[in-house]
C-alpha positions in Angstrom: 43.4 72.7 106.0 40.4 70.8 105.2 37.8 68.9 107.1 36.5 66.0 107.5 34.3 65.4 104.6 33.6 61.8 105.3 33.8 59.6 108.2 37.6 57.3 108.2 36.1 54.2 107.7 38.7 51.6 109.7 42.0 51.0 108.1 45.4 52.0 110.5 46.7 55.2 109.0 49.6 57.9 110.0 48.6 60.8 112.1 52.3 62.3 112.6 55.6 62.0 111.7 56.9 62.6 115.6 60.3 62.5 116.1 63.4 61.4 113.2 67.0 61.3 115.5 69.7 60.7 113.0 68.6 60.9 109.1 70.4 62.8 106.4 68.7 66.5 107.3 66.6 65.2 110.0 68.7 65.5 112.9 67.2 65.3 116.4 63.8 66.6 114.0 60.2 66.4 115.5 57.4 67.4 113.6 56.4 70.5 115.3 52.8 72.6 116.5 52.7 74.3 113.2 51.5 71.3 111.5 48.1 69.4 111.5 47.5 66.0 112.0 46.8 63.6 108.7 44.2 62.8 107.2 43.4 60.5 104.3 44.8 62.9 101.8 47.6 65.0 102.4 49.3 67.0 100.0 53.2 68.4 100.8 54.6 71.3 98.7 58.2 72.0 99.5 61.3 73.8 97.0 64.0 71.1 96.0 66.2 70.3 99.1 63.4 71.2 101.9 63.1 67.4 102.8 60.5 66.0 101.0 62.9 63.3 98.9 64.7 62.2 102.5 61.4 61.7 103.8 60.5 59.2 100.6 63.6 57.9 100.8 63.0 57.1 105.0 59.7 55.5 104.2 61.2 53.4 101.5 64.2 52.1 104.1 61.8 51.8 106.6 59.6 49.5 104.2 62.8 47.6 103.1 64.1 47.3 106.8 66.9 48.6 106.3 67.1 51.7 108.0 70.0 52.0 111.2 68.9 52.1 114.7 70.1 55.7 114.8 67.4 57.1 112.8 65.1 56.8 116.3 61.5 56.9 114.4 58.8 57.8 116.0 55.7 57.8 114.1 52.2 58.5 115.1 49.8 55.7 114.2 45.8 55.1 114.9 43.2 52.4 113.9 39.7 54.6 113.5 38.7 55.9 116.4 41.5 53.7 118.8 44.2 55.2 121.2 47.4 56.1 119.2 50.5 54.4 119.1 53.5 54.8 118.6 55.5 53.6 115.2 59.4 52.9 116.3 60.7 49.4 115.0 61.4 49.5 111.1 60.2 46.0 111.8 56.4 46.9 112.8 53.4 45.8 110.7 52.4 49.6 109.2 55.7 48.9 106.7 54.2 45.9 105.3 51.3 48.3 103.8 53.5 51.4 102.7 54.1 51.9 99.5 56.6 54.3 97.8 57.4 56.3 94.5 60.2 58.1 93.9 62.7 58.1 91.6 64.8 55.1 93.3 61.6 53.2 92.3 61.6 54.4 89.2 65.4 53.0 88.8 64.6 49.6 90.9 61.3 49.1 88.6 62.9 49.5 84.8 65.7 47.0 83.6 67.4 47.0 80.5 68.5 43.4 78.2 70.4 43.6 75.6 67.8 44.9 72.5 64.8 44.4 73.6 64.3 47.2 75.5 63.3 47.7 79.2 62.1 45.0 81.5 60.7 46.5 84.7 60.7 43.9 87.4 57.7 42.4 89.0 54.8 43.4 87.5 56.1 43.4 83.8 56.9 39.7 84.9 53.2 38.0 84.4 52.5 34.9 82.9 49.9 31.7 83.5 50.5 30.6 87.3 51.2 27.2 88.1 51.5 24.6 90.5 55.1 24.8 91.1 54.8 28.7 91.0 51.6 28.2 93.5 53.6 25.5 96.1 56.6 28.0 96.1 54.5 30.9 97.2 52.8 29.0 100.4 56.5 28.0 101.3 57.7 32.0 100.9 54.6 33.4 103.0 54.9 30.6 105.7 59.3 31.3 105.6 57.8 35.4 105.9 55.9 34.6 109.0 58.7 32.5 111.0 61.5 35.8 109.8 58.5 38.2 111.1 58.4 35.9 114.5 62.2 35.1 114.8 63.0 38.8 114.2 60.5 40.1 116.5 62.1 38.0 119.2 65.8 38.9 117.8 65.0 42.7 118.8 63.8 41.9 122.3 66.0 40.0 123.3 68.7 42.8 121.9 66.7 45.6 123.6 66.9 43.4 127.3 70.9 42.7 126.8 71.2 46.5 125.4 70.1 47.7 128.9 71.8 45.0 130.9 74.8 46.5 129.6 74.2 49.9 129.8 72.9 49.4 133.5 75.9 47.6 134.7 77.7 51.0 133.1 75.8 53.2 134.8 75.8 51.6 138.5 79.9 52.0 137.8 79.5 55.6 136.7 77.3 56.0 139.8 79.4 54.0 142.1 82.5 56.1 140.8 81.1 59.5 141.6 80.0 58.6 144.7 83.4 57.1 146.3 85.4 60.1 143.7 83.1 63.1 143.9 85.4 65.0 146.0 88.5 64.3 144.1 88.7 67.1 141.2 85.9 68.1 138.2 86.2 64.8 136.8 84.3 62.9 139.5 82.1 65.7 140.7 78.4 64.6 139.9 76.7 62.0 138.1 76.4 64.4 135.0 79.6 64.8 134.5 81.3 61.1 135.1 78.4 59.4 133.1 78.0 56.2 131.6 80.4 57.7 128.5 83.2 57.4 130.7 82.5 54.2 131.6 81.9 52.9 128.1 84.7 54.8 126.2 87.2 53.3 128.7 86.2 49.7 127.8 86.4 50.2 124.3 90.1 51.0 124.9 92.8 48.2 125.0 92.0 46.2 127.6 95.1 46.1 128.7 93.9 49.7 131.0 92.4 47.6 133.1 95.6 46.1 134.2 95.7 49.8 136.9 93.1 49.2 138.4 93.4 48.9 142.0 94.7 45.9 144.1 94.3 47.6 147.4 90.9 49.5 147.1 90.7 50.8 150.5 94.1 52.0 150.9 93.5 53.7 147.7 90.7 55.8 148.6 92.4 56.9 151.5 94.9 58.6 149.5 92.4 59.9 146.8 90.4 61.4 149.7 93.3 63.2 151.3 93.1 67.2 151.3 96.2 68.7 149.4 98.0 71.9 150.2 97.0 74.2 147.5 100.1 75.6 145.3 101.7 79.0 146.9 101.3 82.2 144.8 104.6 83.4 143.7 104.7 87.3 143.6 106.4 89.0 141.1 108.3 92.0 142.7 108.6 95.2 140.2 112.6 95.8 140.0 113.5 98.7 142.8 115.6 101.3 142.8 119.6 99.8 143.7 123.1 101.2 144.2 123.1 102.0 140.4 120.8 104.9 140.8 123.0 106.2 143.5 125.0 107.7 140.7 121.8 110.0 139.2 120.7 111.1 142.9 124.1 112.6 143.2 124.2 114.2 139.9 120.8 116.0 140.9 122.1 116.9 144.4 125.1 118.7 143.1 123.7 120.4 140.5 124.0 124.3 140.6 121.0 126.7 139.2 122.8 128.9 137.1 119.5 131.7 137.1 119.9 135.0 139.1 119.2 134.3 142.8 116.9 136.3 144.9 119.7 135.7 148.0 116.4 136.1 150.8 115.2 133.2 148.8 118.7 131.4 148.1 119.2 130.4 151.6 115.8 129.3 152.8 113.6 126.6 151.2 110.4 127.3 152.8 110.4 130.4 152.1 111.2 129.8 148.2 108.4 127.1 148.0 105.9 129.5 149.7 106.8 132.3 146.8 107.0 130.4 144.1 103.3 128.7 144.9 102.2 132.8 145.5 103.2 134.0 142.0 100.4 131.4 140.1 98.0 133.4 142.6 99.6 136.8 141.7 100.0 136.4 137.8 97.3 139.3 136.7 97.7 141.1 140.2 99.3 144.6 141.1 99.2 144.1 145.0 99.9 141.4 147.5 96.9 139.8 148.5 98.5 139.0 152.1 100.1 142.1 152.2 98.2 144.7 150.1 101.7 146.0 149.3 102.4 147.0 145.7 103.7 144.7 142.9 105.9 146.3 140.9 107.4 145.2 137.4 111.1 145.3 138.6 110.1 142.6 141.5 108.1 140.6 139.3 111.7 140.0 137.0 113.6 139.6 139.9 111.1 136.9 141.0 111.0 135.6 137.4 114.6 135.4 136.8 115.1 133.4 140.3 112.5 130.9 139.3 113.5 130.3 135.7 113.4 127.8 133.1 116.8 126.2 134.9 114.9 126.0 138.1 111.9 124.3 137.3 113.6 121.7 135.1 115.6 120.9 138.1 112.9 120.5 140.2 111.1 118.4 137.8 114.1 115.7 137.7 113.9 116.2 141.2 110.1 115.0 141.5 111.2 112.0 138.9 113.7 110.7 141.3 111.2 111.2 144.1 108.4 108.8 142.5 110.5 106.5 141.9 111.8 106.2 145.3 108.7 106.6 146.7 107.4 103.3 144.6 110.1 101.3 144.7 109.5 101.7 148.4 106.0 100.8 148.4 106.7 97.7 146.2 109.6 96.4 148.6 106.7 96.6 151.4 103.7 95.1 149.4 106.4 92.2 148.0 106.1 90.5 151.8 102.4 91.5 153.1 102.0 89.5 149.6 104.2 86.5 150.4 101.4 83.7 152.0 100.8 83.0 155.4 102.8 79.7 156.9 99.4 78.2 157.3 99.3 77.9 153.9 102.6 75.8 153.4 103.6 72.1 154.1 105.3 71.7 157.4 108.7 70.9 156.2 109.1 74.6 154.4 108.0 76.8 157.1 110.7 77.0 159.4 112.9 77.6 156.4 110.5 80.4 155.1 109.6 82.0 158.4 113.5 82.4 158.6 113.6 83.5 155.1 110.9 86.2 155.5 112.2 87.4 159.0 115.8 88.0 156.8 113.9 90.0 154.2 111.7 92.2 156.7 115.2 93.3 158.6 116.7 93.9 155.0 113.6 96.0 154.2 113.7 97.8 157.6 117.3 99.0 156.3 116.6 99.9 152.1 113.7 101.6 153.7 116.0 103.8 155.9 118.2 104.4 152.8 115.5 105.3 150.8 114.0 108.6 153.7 117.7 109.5 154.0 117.5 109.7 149.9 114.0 111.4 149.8 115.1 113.8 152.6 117.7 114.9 150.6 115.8 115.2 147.5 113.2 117.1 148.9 115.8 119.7 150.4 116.9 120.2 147.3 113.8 120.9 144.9 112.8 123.3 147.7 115.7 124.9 147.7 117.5 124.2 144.1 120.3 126.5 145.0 121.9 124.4 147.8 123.8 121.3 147.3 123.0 118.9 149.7 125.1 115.6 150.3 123.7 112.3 151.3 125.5 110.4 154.4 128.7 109.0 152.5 128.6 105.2 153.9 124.6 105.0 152.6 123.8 102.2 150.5 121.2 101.3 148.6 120.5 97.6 148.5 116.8 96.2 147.5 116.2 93.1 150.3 117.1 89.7 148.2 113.7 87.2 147.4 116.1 84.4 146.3 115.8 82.6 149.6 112.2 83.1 149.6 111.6 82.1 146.1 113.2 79.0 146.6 111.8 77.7 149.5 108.3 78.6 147.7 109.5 76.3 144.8 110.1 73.6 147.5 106.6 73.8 148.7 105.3 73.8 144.9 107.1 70.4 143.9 105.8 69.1 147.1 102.3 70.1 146.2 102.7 68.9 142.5 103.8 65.4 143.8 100.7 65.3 146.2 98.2 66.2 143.7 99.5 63.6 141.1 99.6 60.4 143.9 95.8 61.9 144.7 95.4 61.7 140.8 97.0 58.1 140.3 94.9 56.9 143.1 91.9 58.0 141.9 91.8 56.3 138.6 93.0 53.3 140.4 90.0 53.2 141.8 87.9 54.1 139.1 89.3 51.5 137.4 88.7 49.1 139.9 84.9 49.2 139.8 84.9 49.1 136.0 87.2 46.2 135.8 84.7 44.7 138.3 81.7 44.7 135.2 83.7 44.2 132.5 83.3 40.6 131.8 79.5 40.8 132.2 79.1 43.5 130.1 81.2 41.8 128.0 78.9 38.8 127.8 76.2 41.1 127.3 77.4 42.9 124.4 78.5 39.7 122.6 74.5 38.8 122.9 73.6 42.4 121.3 76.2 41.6 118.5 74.5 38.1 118.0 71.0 39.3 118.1 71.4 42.0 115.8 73.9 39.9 113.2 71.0 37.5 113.2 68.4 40.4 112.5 70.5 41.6 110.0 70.9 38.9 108.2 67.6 37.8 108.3 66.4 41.1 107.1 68.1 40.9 104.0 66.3 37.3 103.7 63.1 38.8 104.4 63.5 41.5 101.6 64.3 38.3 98.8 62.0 36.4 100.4 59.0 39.3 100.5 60.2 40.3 96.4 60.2 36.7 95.7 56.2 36.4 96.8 55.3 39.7 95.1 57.0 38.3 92.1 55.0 35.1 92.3 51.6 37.0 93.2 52.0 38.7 90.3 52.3 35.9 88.3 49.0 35.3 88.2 47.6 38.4 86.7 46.7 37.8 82.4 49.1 40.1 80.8 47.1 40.6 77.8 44.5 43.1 79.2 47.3 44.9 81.3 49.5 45.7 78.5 46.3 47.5 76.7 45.6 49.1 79.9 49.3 50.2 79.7 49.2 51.4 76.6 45.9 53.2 76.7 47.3 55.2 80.3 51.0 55.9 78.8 49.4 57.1 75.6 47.0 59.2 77.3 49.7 61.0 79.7 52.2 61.3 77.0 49.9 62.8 74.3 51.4 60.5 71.8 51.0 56.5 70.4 54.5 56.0 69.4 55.3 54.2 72.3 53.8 50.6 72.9 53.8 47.9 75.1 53.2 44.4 74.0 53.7 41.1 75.8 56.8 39.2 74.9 57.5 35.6 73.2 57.8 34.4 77.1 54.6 35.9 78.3 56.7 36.9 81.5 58.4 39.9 79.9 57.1 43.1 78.0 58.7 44.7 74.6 58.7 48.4 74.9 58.6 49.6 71.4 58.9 52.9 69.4 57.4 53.3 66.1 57.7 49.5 65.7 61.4 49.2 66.7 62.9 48.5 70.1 62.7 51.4 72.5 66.0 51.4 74.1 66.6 55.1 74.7 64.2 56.6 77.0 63.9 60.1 77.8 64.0 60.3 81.8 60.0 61.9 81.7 59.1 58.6 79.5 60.8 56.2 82.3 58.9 58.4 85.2 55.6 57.5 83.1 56.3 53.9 82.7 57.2 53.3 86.2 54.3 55.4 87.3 51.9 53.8 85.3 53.9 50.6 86.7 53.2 51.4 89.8 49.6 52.6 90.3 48.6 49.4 88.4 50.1 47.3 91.0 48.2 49.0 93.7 45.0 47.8 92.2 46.6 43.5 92.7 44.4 41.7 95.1 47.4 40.7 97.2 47.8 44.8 97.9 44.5 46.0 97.8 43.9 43.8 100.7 46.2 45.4 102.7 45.0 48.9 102.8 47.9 50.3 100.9 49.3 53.7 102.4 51.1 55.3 99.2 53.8 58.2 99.5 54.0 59.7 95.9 57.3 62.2 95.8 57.9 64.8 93.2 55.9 62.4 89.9 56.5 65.5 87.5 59.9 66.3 88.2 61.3 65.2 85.0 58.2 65.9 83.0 56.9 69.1 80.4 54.5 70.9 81.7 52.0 69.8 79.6 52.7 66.2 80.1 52.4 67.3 83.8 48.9 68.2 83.9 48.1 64.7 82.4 50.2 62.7 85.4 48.5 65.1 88.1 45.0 64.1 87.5 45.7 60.9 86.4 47.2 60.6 90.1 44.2 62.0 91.5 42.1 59.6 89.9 43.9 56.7 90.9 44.5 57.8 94.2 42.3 59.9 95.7 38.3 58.6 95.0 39.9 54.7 95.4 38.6 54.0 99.4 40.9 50.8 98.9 43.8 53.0 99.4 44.0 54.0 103.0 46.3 56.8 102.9 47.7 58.8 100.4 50.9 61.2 100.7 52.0 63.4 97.6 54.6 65.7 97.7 55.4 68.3 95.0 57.8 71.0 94.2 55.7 71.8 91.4 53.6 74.6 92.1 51.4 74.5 89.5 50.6 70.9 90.6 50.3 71.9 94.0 47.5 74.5 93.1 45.6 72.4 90.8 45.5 69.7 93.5 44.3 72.3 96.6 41.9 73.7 94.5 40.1 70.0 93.6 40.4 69.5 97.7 38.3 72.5 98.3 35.9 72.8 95.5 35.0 68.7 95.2 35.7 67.7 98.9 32.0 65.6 99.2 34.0 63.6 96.2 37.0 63.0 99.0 36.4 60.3 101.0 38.3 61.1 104.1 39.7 64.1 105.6 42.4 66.0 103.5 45.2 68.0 104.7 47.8 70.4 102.9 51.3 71.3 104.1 54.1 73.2 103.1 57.3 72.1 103.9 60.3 74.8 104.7 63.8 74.6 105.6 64.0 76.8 108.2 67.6 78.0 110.2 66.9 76.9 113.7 69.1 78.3 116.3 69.9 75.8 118.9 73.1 75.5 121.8 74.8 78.7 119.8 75.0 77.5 116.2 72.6 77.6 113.3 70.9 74.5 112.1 69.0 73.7 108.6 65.4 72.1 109.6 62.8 70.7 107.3 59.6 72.4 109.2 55.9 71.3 108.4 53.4 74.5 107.7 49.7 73.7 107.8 48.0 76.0 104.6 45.2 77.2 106.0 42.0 77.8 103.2 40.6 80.2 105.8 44.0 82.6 105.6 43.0 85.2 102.9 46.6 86.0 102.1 47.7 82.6 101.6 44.9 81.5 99.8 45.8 84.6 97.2 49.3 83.0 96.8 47.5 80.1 94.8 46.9 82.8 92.1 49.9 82.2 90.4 53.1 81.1 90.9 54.2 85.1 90.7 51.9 85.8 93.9 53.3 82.8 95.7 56.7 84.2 95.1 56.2 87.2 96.2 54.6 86.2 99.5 57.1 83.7 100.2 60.3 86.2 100.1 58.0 89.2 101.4 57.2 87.3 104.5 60.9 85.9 104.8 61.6 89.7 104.4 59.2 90.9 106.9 60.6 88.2 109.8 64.4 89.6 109.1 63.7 93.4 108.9 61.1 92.8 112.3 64.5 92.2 114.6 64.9 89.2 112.6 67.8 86.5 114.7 70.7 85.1 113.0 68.7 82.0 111.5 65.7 84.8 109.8 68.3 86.3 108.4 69.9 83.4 107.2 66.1 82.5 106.0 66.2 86.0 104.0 69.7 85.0 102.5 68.4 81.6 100.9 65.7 82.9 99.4 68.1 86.2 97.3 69.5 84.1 95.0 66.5 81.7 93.9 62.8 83.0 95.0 63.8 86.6 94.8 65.2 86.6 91.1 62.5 84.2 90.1 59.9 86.9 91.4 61.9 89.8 89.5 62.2 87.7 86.1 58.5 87.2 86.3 57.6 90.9 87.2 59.9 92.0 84.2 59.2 89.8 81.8 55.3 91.5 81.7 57.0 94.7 82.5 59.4 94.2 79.9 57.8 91.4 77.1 60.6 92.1 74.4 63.0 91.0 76.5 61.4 87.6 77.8 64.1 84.8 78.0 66.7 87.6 78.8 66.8 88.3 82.2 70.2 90.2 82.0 69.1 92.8 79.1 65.2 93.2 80.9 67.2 94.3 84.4 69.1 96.8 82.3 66.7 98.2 80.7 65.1 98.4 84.2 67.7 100.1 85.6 68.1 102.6 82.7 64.2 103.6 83.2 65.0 105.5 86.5 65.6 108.6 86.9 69.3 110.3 89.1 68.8 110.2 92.1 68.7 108.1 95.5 66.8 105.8 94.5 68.4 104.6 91.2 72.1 104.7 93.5 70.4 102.1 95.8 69.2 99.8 93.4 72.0 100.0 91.3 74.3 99.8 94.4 72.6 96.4 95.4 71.9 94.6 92.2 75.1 95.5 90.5 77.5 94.9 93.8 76.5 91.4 92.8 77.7 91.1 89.4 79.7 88.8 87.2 81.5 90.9 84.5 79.2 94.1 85.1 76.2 91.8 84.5 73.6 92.1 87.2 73.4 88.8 89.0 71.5 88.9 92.2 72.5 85.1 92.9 75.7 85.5 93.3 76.7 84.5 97.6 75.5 87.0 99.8 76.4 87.5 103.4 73.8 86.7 106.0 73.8 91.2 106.7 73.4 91.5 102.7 70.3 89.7 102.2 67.9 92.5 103.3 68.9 95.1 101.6 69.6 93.1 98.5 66.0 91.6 98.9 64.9 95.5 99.6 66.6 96.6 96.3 64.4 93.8 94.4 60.9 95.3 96.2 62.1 98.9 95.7 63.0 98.3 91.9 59.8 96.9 91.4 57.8 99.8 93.2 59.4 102.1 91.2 58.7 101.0 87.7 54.8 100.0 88.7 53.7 101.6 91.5 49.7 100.1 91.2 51.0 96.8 90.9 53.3 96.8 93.7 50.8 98.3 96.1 48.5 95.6 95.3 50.3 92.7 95.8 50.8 94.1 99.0 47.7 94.8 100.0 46.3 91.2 98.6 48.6 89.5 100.0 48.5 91.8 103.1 52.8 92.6 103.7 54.1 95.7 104.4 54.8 97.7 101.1 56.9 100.4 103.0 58.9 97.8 105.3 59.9 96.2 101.9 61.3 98.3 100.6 63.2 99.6 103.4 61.9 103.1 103.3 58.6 104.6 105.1 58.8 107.2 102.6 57.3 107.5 99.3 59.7 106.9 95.8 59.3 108.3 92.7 61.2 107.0 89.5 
């Protein structure tokens, strides 16, 4: 946002937070182009659960050294004008120098005993050093140095047996695919047997390895062999059998009972050609191959000879016909189906080729019966009024698949049996050349296991041993001076004196006290003050100043009124920001009015800055990545030269109505899945935020009544389409007929519900809504939903 307005004078700072693999909502997370590098001053404004607490909370692990290798940190980090480096062991130097509020330190750094009130640990533990205190700390620093040393070492020599391990894996994975890649998916390419393999089968019971091959080379022989591929048993439709016989017979002997035209009667042709001619000679009075007249007595006779009687007959006839005619085709596509003996182990194709000789002559004969049948048929639909008789010794027997069937089943188990001693010899194998690297990866693992115990345990030493020195180091501070200091800074943030700090009878502990008695019940905002105040005094110690602190402040009015608020803020900045012992400073806020109070002071008394100053927003954003939708904190850069974000700072009202505008705007625009699901998070909490605001001025009797100001909203417009839509929307989402735009939504139901919101407010104040759009430059027609102007 800002730049430089003085020169970074030395000091190793953060310039990105690059990459975050496994942590809470940081998951496989990098930092992105939309945000800036670093400066001096940077100042983070997020809504509660966009990240910024789990970002605190990684610094402070990362400080304590106790964040899991699966986090994969990767943080930018540059000495003046030097070549970056990379940040990726919780064990590097930068830690030593970082320095974190939130509210676990505000929970570590207050302790309560018995009736004296709070106790806050470390700094609230001064007294008069002394030798033994003096001889202790040497002895804590130089024990410090050998952990640092010994620890450094544990992780390299964990890193080298880490990729001895997963080397030896590897070369088996390779080794595997490239004696296996032939034998089935499993093997086919190194990226799909992959180390995985490999490691998930030594994590099984050893007893696996037991398979593994004793004659390798026999073994590949086997899993190398080609198999016969399964035949393709073909289903054959059921065709038409001795049982039909019955219904062919009925049709054949069936008399038409209609009045017969006797030149007709006795010749089929003849009948089929006349009864195709009187469709062509419905509407005529002549023959059109005659030109002889048509007169109304032939046209019965005709009629009467091809009655209703007739063509029901004939269409039974055509029934019978298709069937015979596809039972026919099936029996013939059955064996040009059947496979070729190529296809088929030796021992089955004798017995098949036998098989499907049997079944072509059985065809050659059902096919005989079946033309005899048709013939028949045929005869008589052409000529329904003779009775036709099929040979008497014709039968009508489909050709049998059993044989076939069975020798196909032969050549299936054979197949099966084939593919499984393929199979069994194949994972002989690979188990062969992962048995062979077991017992060195064995050894090596045992030496990541030691290594890391080691580190482990010697981390937790480190964090006593490092609390233990800052305890003693503070030690030496006077007490006296520091309580008034404490006193004067807690009054002056809290607006009141009845809270006070004195030193205790020990002159290692304080008495908190209120109005003269023991303060032992603290309002959370009072404990956030203490610590705070706690917490910026330390950073002014000797033994921290000289180390160029780098401070991460995270949400420090949370808990507090707002008018206690606007105390802690420039307190903060007056600690943090002008101090050029303080390296780097971090704050993040959900607070929006602290966020604009703080942007402001960047940009109107930068040449008091020292450093360069940057401001981010931080967004949870719905990221679509291999199919799904996934939540990801995302860094924004503000830009001071964007005129419409720069009007957002107005109030909290115009950032509100930006933010969900613009979420609004990226939806509507052929917004994906993860915009929409954008728009959907913001319905319930920016969007009803916005619309309290807006009616609260709109509405002032109503203030603190959100339900009864929507109401009356609702009553102000007029019948019509517009007054259906909003009510449609707002009340669709309703708890006992009470308007409740908060209530779930479905990702589809956020825009309009969103649009209601924009449209309601058009309505009621036209000027104002059109001016918020134009300021903050949206689209006040694509809010809405409608191109077309409203009226109320």
């Amino acid at each position: 946002m800002l730049a430089n307005v003085a020169e970074d004078k030395g000091g190793e700072v953060f310039t990105r937070f690059n990459h975050i693999g496994d942590y809470r909502i940081y998951q496989r997370w990098s930092m992105g182009s939309s945000a800036s590098p670093f400066g001096r001053v940077n100042l983070v404004f997020g809504t509660n659960g966009s990240g910024k607490s789990t970002l605190a909370s990684l610094m402070q692990e990362c400080v304590d050294e106790t964040l899991l290798p699966s986090a994969d940190v990767r943080f930018d980090w540059q000495e003046g004008s030097l070549a970056t480096e990379q940040v990726t062991s919780p064990g590097h130097d930068a830690w030593r120098r970082v320095h974190v509020f939130n509210r676990d330190y505000v929970l570590r750094s207050l302790r309560f005993e018995g009736g004296d009130g709070p106790r806050p640990d470390a700094l609230l533990t001064i007294g008069e050093a002394n030798v033994r205190a003096r001889e202790e700390l040497a002895e804590k620093r130089a024990r410090a140095t050998e952990i640092t040393a010994r620890r450094a070492e544990l992780r390299a020599q964990s890193t080298a047996a880490s990729k001895r391990r997963d080397d030896l894996m590897r070369s088996a994975a390779k080794t595997v695919v490239a004696n296996l890649g032939q034998v089935g998916d499993r093997f086919r390419a190194t990226n799909a047997y992959t180390i995985t393999q490999v490691r998930n089968t030594l994590r099984q019971d050893r007893s696996v390895l037991e398979g593994a091959s004793a004659d390798l080379a026999e073994d590949l022989v086997v899993a190398k062999a080609a198999p016969m591929v399964s035949s393709t048993h073909v289903t054959r439709p059921d065709l038409v059998n001795e049982a039909d016989l019955e219904s062919i017979d009925s049709v054949l002997s069936e008399s038409v009972t209609d009045r017969a035209i006797d030149a007709l009667a006795g010749n089929g042709e003849r009948a089929e050609w006349v009864q195709a001619g009187l469709q062509l000679h419905k509407d005529l009075d002549r023959c059109l191959f005659c030109d002889g007249s048509i007169t109304t007595t032939r046209r019965e006779e005709l009629d009467a000879h091809f009655g209703a009687a007739l063509l029901h007959l004939q269409r039974r006839v055509d029934i019978l016909i298709g069937r015979m005619e596809d039972s026919s085709s099936n029996a013939e596509r059955h064996l040009t189906a059947l496979p070729l003996s190529r296809d088929l182990y030796t021992e089955v194709v004798v017995d098949f080729d036998n098989a499907k000789e049997a079944y072509s002559n059985a065809l050659a004969v059902y096919q005989a019966s079946i033309q005899a049948l048709l013939d028949a048929l045929q005869m008589k639909r052409s000529n329904p009024f003779d009775t036709p008789r099929r040979p008497a010794d014709l039968r009508l027997v489909p050709p049998s698949t059993a044989d076939i069937d069975a020798i196909l089943s032969r050549h299936d188990a054979r197949s099966q049996t084939h593919a499984k001693s393929v199979a069994d010899a194949a994972r002989r194998v690979e188990l062969r050349y992962i048995a062979d690297i077991a017992s060195e990866v064995d050894r090596s693992e045992a030496e990541v296991t030691r290594a890391d115990d080691e580190w482990t345990e010697l981390g937790r030493e480190k964090v006593e041993t490092d609390n233990r020195i800052l305890a003693l180091a503070d030690l030496e501070a006077d007490p006296i001076p520091l309580a008034d200091e404490l006193n004067r800074s807690l009054t002056r943030l809290l607006g009141r004196d009845e809270l006070s700090i004195t030193t205790g009878p020990d002159r290692v502990t304080y008495r908190l006290e209120r109005n003269g008695s023991p303060a032992t019940a603290l309002s959370e905002g009072e404990r956030t003050c203490i610590a705070l105040i706690h917490f910026l005094a330390r950073l002014r110690s000797s033994a921290v100043v000289d180390t160029q602190p780098i401070v991460f402040i995270d949400d420090p009015v949370s808990s507090l009124d707002h008018n206690v608020m606007f105390g802690v803020s420039s307190h903060l900045w007056a600690e943090l920001v002008p101090r050029t012992s303080i390296a780097q400073v971090f704050v993040f806020t959900h607070s929006f009015e602290m966020f604009r109070q703080w942007v402001i002071q960047l940009q109107t008394g930068r040449r008091h800055v020292p450093g360069s100053a940057t401001v981010h927003e931080l967004h949870i954003r719905n990221v679509e990545a291999n199919g799904s939708v996934q939540r990801t904190p995302t860094f924004v850069k503000w830009p001071h030269t964007d005129s419409s974000k720069a009007a957002t700072l107005r109030s909290q009202y115009h950032y509100l109505f930006s933010q969900v505008g613009r979420a609004l705007e990226a939806a509507v625009n052929g917004g994906t899945l993860a915009e929409q699901l954008d728009a959907l998070a913001l319905a319930p909490n920016a969007a009803r935020r916005m619309l309290e605001a807006f009616l609260a001025f709109r509405y002032p009797q109503h203030v603190g009544s959100f339900d009864a100001a929507l109401r009356v909203a609702i009553d102000a417009l007029e019948l019509g389409p517009a007054r259906t839509r909003v009510v449609r929307y707002l009340h669709a989402y309703s708890h006992n007929e009470e308007p409740d735009i908060g209530r779930p939504l479905q990702p589809s139901e956020a825009v309009p519900v969103i649009q209601a919101v924009f449209e309601l407010m058009r309505i009621l104040d036209a000027d104002h809504y059109t001016s918020m759009c134009a300021v903050l430059e949206l689209d006040d027609a694509l809010l809405t939903g409608d191109a077309g102007a409203l009226s109320a």
